[in-house]
C-alpha positions as CSV (number, residue, x, y, z in Angstrom):
1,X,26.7,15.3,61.9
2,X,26.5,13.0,64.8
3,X,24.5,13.5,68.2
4,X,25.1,14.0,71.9
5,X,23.9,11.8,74.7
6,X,20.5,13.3,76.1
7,X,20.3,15.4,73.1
8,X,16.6,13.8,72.0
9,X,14.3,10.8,73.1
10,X,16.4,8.0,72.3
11,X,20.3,10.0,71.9
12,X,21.7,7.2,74.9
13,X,24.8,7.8,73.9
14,X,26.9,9.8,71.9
15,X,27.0,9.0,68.1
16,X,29.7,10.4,65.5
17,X,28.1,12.0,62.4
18,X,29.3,10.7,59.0
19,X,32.0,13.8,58.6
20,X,33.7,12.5,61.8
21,X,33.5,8.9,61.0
22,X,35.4,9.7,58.0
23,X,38.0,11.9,59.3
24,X,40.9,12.0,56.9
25,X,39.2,9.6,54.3
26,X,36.8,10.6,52.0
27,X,32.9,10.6,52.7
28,X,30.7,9.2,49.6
29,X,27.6,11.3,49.6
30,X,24.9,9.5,47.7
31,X,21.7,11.0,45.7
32,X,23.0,14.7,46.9
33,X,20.0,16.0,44.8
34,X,17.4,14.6,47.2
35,X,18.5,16.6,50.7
36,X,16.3,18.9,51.6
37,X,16.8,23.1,51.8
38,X,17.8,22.7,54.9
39,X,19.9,20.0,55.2
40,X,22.0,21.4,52.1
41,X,22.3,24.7,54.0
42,X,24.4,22.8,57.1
43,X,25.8,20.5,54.5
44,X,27.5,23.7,52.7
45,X,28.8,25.7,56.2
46,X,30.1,21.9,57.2
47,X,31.9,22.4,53.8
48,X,33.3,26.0,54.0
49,X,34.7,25.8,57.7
50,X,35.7,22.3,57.6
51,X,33.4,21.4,61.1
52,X,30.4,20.2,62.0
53,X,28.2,20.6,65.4
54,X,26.5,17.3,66.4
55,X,22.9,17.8,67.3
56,X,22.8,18.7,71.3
57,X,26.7,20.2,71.2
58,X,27.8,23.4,72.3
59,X,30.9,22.5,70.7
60,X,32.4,22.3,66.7
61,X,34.2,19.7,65.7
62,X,36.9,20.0,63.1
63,X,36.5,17.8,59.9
64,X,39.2,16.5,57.1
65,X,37.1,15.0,54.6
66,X,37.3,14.4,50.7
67,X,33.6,14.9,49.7
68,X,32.2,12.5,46.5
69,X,28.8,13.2,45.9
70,X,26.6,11.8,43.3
71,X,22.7,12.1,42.1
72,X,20.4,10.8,39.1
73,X,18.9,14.5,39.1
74,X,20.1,17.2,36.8
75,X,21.3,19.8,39.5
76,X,21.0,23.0,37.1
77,X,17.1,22.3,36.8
78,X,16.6,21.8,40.6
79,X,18.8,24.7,41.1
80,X,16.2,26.6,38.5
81,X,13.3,25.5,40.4
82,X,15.1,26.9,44.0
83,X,15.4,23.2,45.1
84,X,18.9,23.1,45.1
85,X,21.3,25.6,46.3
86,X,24.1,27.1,43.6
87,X,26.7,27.7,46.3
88,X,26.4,24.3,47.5
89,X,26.6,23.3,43.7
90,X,29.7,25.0,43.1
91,X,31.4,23.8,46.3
92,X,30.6,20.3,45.0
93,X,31.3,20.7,41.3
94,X,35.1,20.5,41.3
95,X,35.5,17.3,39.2
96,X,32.4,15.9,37.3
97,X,32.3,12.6,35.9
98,X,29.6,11.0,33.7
99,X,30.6,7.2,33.3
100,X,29.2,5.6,30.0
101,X,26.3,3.3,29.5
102,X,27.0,0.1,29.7
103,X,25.9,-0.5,26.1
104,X,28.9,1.6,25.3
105,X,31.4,0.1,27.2
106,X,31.0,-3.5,26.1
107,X,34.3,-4.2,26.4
108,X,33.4,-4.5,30.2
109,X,30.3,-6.7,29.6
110,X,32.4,-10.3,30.1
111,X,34.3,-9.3,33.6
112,X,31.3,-7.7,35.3
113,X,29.2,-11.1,33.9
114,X,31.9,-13.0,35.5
115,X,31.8,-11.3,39.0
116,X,28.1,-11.1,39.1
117,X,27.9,-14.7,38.2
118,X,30.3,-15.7,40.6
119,X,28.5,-13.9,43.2
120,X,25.3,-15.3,42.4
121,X,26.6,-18.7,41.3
122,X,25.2,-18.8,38.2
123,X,26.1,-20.4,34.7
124,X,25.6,-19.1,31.3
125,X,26.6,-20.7,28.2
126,X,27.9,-19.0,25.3
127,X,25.1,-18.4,23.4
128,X,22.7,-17.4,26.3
129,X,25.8,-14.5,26.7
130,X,25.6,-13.4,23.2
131,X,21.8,-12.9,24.0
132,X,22.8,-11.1,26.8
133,X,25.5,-8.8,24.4
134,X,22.6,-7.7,22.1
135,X,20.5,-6.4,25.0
136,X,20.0,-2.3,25.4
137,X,20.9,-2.7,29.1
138,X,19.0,0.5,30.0
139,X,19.7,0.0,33.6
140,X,23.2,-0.2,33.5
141,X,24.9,-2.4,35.7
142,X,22.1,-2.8,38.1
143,X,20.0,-4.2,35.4
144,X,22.8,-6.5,34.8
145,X,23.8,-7.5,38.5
146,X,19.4,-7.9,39.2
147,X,19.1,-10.1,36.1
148,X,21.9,-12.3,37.7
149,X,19.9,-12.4,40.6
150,X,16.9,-13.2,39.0
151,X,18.5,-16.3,37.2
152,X,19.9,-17.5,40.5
153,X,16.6,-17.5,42.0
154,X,14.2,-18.5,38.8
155,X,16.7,-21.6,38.1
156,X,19.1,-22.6,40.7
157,X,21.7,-24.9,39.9
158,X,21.0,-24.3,36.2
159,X,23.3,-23.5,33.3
160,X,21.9,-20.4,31.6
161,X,20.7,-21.0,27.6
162,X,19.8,-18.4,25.6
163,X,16.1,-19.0,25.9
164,X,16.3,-18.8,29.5
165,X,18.7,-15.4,29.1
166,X,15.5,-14.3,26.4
167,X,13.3,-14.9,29.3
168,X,15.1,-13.4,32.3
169,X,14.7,-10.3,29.5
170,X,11.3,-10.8,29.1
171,X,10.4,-11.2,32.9
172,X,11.9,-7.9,33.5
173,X,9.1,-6.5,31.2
174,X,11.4,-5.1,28.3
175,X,12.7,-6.4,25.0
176,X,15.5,-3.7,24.6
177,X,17.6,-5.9,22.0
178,X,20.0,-3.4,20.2
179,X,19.6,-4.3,16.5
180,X,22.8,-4.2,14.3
181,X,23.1,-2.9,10.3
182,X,24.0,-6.7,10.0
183,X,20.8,-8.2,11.7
């Protein structure tokens, strides 16, 4: 929300909040599921009058702000346990969207390879990528994108074989290979 200068040890000058930073845009809440009782409370009354009061302000600002919010945590059970807050919930829960596993949307697999590659200069050959298509890929994309990583920094300036791919697995401590009715 943003503070005032002199508002707190430190406040040396004013500082816009995220609502008024994205004023007429859209503001990407992330892991909505972890803000505390309190912090949901303002979140929802920055929400139902469209404004916000920095920290220190005698003043409201008026917000224009397309909220996305996401979280790992199932909402309905921390609204159960009186973590979460149901209004705030249903001022949130206009659209929901689940996207699918990676291991379900396969037909991704080869351009997000290419980018991460790209981005971590890495090589794979054809049959270390095949390796790679038989893999469980329980962490999604960020499994993906960290084993990229991993192969930049374990073999620099190396073209990927499917040992190496079988190790870069290994190293991150699961054999997850999705077995087939054909294997």
């Amino acid at each position: 929300f943003g503070h005032i200068k002199g508002s707190f040890t430190g406040a040396f000058q004013d500082r816009k909040g995220a609502f008024e930073s994205a004023r007429t845009g859209t503001l990407f809440l992330d892991e909505i599921g972890d803000l505390s009782y309190t912090l949901q409370a303002k979140l929802l009354r920055a929400l139902e009058n469209n404004e916000i009061r920095p920290v220190g302000s005698d003043r409201t600002i008026q917000t224009d702000v397309r909220i996305i919010a996401a979280t790992h945590q199932n909402l309905m059970e921390k609204i159960k346990e009186g973590t979460f807050r149901l209004d705030l919930y249903y001022r949130l829960n206009v659209i929901q969207i689940t996207p699918p596993d990676l291991v379900d949307r396969m037909e991704d697999f080869d351009s997000l390879l290419g980018e991460f590659c790209r981005h971590y200069r890495v090589r794979f050959n054809f049959q270390a990528v095949s390796a790679l298509k038989k893999y469980n890929w329980p962490g999604n994309i960020r499994e993906l994108k960290n084993l990229i990583a991993r192969a930049s920094a374990l073999y620099p300036y190396q073209q990927i074989t499917e040992e190496l791919a079988e190790k870069l697995l290994s190293s991150a401590g699961k054999k997850n290979l999705v077995t087939t009715a054909m294997e």
